[in-house]
Structure formats: structure tokens, C-alpha cells
TORNU-540854 format. One line per 10 residues: their letters; for each residue x, y, z of C-alpha. Coordinates in steps of 0.25 Angstrom, whole numbers, m for minus. Each point is the difference from the previous one (the first is absolute). Layout:
<nodes>
A) X/Y/Z  ...
</nodes>
This chain:
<nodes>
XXXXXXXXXX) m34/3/m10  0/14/5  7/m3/13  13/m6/m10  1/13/m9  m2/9/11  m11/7/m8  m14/m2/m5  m1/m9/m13  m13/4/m9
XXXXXXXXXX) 1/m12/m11  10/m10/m7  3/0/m13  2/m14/m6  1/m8/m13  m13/1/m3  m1/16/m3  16/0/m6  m3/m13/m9  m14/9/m6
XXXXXXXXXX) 3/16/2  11/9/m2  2/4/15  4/16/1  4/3/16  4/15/3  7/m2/14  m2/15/2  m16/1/m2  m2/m14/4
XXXXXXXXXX) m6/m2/m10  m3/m16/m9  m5/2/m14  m4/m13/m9  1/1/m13  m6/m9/m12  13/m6/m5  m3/0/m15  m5/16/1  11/4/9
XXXXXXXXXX) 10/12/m6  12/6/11  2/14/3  4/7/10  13/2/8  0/m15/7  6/m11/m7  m4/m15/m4  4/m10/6  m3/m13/m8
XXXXXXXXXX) m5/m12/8  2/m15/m2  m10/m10/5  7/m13/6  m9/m10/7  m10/9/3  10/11/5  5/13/m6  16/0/m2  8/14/m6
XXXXXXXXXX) 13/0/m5  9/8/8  17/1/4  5/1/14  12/10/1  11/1/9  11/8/m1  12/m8/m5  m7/m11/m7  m7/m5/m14
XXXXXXXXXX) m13/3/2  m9/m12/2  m12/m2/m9  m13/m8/3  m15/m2/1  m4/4/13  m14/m1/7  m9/12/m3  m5/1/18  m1/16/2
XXXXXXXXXX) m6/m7/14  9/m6/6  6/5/11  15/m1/m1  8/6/m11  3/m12/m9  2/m14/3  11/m7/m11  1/m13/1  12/m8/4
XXXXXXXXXX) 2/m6/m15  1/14/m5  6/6/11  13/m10/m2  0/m1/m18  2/16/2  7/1/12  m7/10/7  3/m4/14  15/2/m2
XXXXXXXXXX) 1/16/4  m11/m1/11  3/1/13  m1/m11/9  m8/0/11  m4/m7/15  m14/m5/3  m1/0/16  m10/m2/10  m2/15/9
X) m11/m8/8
</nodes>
């Protein structure tokens, strides 16, 4: 896994630790804290982000802004691992009409 983000990976956090603790993550101390869910009180500077399980997978409600557009609304898959960005699918992409401003682009083979 290391080779594909192009840094050392110490752990995965999946399901099982979201569905039964609140999960705090200081990016700056890198730092993971679990917390008894029914014990659990916020404070702090950071904000929560509320999670939804769906088939075993963590969705949080978010919008995509562009400029010149109605923000588009949805559920979107809670993966701080993954390599790109963010990956919208092609339903989404097209209800909200998100590819209409981007700029169109060339795949060619430079081999």
C-alpha cells in the first residue's frame, strides 16, 4: 500500500472502529483517539462530523461548490485514504451538472 500513496501507512481505520467509537483524528499531532460513544462529550476547536453507516460503510453529508452553480448536495463516502481527491459518480455527476464548466481534456499515449 505504501508504494500507491507515496508514504508509509501505519493502520486502516474501517467500519468496525466507526460503527462502535467516536473516532477523534488531530491531523496535526497525528494523533487517533476512540471514545465510548455513550460517554462521549465535544470540546475543543475541531468540529463534528456526523457519520452514517450504509452497508457496512461510513457516508457524510456534504455539498460540492462551484462557482456559478447551485450547490449540489449528497451522501458521499467517508475514505480519508484514498488517493485521489474525490471520485463522483457519473449519476451524480450528470442530476447536478457538475461536468458542464470543466474543462475538457485529451488522454494520449507519450510512450
Amino acid at each position: 500500500m505504501e508504494s500507491g500513496f507515496g508514504q508509509s501507512v501505519d493502520g486502516i481505520l474501517r467500519y468496525e472502529i466507526f460503527n462502535r467509537f467516536v473516532v477523534e483524528i488531530d491531523y496535526i499531532s497525528r494523533i487517533v483517539t476512540l471514545h465510548d460513544p455513550k460517554s462521549y462529550k465535544h470540546s475543543g476547536s475541531g468540529q463534528a462530523i456526523p457519520l452514517m453507516i450504509k452497508d457496512n460503510r461510513p457516508f457524510v453529508r456534504g455539498k460540492i461548490m462551484q462557482v456559478g452553480t447551485k450547490a449540489a448536495e449528497g451522501n458521499f463516502e467517508f475514505d480519508i485514504g484514498q488517493v485521489g481527491a474525490i471520485t463522483l459518480g457519473e449519476s451524480f455527476t450528470s442530476e447536478h451538472e457538475l461536468l458542464k464548466f470543466s474543462r475538457k481534456t485529451l488522454q494520449t499515449n507519450t510512450g
